[in-house]
C-alpha positions in Angstrom: 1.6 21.9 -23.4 -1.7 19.7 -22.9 -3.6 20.1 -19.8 -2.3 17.3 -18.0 0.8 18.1 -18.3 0.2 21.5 -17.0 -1.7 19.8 -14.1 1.7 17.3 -13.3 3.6 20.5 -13.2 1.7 22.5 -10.7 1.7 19.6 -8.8 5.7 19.2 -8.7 5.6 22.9 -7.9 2.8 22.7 -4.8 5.1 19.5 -3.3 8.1 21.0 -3.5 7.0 23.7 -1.7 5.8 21.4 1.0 2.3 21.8 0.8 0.9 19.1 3.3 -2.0 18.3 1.1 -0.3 18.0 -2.2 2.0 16.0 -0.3 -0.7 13.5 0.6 -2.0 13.5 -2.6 1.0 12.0 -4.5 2.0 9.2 -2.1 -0.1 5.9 -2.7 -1.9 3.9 -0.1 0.0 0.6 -1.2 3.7 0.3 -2.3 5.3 -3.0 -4.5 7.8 -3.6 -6.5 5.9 -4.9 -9.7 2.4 -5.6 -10.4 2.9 -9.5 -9.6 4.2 -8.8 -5.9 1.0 -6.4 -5.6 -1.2 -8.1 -2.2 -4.4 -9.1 -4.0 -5.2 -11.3 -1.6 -5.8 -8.0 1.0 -8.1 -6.2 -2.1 -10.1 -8.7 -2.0 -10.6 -8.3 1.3 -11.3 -5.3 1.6 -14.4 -6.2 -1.0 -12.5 -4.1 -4.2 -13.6 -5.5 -7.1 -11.7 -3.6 -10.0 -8.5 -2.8 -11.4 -7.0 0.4 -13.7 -3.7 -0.6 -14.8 -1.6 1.9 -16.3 0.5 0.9 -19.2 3.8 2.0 -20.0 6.1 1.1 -17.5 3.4 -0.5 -15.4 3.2 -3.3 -17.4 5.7 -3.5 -20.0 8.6 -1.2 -21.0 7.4 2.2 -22.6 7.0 1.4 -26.7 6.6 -2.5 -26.2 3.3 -4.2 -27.2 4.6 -7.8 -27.1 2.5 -9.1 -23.9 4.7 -12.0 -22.5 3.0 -15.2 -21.5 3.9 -14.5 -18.0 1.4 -11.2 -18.3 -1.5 -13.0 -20.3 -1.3 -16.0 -17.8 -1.8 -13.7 -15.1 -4.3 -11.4 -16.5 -6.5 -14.4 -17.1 -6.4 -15.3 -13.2 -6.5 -11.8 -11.8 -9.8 -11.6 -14.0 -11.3 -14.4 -12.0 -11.4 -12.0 -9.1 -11.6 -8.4 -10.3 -12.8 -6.7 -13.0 -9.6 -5.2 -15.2 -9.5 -2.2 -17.2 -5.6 -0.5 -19.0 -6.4 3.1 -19.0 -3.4 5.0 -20.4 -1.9 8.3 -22.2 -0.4 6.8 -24.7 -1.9 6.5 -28.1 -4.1 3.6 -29.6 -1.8 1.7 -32.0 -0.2 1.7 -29.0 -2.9 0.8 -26.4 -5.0 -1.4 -28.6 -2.8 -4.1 -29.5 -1.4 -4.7 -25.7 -5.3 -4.7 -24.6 -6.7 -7.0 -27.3 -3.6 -8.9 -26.2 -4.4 -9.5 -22.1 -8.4 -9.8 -23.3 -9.2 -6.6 -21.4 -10.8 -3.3 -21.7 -8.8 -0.1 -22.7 -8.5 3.7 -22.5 -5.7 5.4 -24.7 -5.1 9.6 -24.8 -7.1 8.8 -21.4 -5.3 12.5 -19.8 -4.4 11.1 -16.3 -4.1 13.0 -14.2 -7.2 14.8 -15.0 -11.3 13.5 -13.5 -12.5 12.8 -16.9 -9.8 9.9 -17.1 -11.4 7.9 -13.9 -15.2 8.9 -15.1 -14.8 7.3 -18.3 -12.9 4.3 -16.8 -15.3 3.8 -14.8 -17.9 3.4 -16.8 -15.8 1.2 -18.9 -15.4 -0.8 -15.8 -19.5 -0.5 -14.8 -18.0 0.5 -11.5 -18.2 2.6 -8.5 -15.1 4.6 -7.0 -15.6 3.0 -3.8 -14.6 -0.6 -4.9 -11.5 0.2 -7.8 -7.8 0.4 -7.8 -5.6 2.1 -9.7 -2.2 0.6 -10.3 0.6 2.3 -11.9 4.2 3.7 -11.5 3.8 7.7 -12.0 3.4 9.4 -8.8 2.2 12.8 -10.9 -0.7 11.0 -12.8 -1.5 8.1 -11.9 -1.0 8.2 -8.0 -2.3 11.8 -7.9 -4.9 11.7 -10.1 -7.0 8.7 -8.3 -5.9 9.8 -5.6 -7.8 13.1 -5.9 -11.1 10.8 -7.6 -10.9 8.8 -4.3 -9.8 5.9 -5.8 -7.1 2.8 -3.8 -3.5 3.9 -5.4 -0.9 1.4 -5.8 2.2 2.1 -7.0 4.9 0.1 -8.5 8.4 0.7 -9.8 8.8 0.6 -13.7 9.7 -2.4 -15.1 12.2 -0.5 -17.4 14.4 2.5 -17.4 13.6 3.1 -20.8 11.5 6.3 -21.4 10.1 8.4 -24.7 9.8 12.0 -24.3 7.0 12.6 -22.3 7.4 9.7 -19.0 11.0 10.3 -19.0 9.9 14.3 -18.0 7.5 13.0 -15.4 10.1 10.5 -14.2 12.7 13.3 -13.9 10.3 15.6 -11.1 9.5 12.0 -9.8 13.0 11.1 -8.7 13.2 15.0 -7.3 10.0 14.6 -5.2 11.1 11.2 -3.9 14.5 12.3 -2.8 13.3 15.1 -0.9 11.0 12.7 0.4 13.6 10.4 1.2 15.6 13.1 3.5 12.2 13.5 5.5 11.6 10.1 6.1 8.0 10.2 4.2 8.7 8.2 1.1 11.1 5.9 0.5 12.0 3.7 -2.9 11.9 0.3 -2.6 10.9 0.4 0.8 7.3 -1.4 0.0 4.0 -1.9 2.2 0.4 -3.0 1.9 -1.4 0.0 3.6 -1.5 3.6 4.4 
């Protein structure tokens, strides 16, 4: 089992259990449904400048490298605004193509949720933590794991149910910690928002 895998795992454990800060730590700080109903208009305000975008699931269906003209058109105007970055887990002939695609720079086997992932993104991205977002739809990795760096988390439902082997684990403990969050009234899917 890799080490960010282990990491996810102790994670599930620690919020299960109810530990306040692990708790915390998993929830993002902005909620939409995709990453075109995402309030960009409110980063900018609040002067960030750059974007991690997680892949699979984030922005196309887990195995799919076809970026729709929908995606490339809005690539090329988020990129008027804010410097973009795809950081993911997956490997590079699957990475690669999709980012070569959107005209943007990559990670792949990046090991979210672990540090190194957001040092080395962002000195892809020539970037401070201060001023970046991360965008994606695992609460275990991506949320967590900026989260922790001190990065602006943004989460957004997958665009697909479809999952390989390793998301559709993380997906699994993901729909357990959100229904226990449901009951308690501190997370609830679907129910979006702009700020924590």
């Amino acid at each position: 089992m890799a080490g960010k895998d282990i990491e996810m795992l102790k994670s599930f454990f620690k919020v299960m259990k109810g530990n306040p800060l692990e708790t915390k730590l998993v929830i993002p700080n902005m909620y939409a449904k995709s990453v075109y109903d995402i309030n960009y208009k409110l980063l900018k305000k609040k002067k960030y400048k750059n974007l991690i975008f997680d892949l699979d699931n984030t922005l196309l269906p887990v195995g799919d490298i076809k970026v729709t003209e929908e995606l490339s058109d809005f690539f090329k105007k988020l990129g008027d605004d804010f410097n973009i970055c795809v950081v993911s887990n997956n490997s590079k002939e699957r990475v690669i193509p999709v980012a070569n695609a959107l005209e943007t720079g990559y990670m792949y086997k990046a090991g979210k949720p672990k540090k190194e992932a957001f040092d080395k993104a962002l000195i892809l991205l020539d970037s401070k933590k201060e001023n970046t977002v991360m965008v994606g739809d695992q609460m275990l990795s991506d949320i967590k794991g900026a989260n922790v760096y001190g990065l602006f988390t943004i989460m957004v439902d997958p665009v697909s149910n479809k999952h390989d082997f390793k998301t559709r684990t993380s997906r699994v403990l993901q729909k357990i910690i959100m229904h226990k969050f449901a009951k308690k009234g501190i997370f609830k899917e679907k129910e979006y928002y702009d700020g924590k």
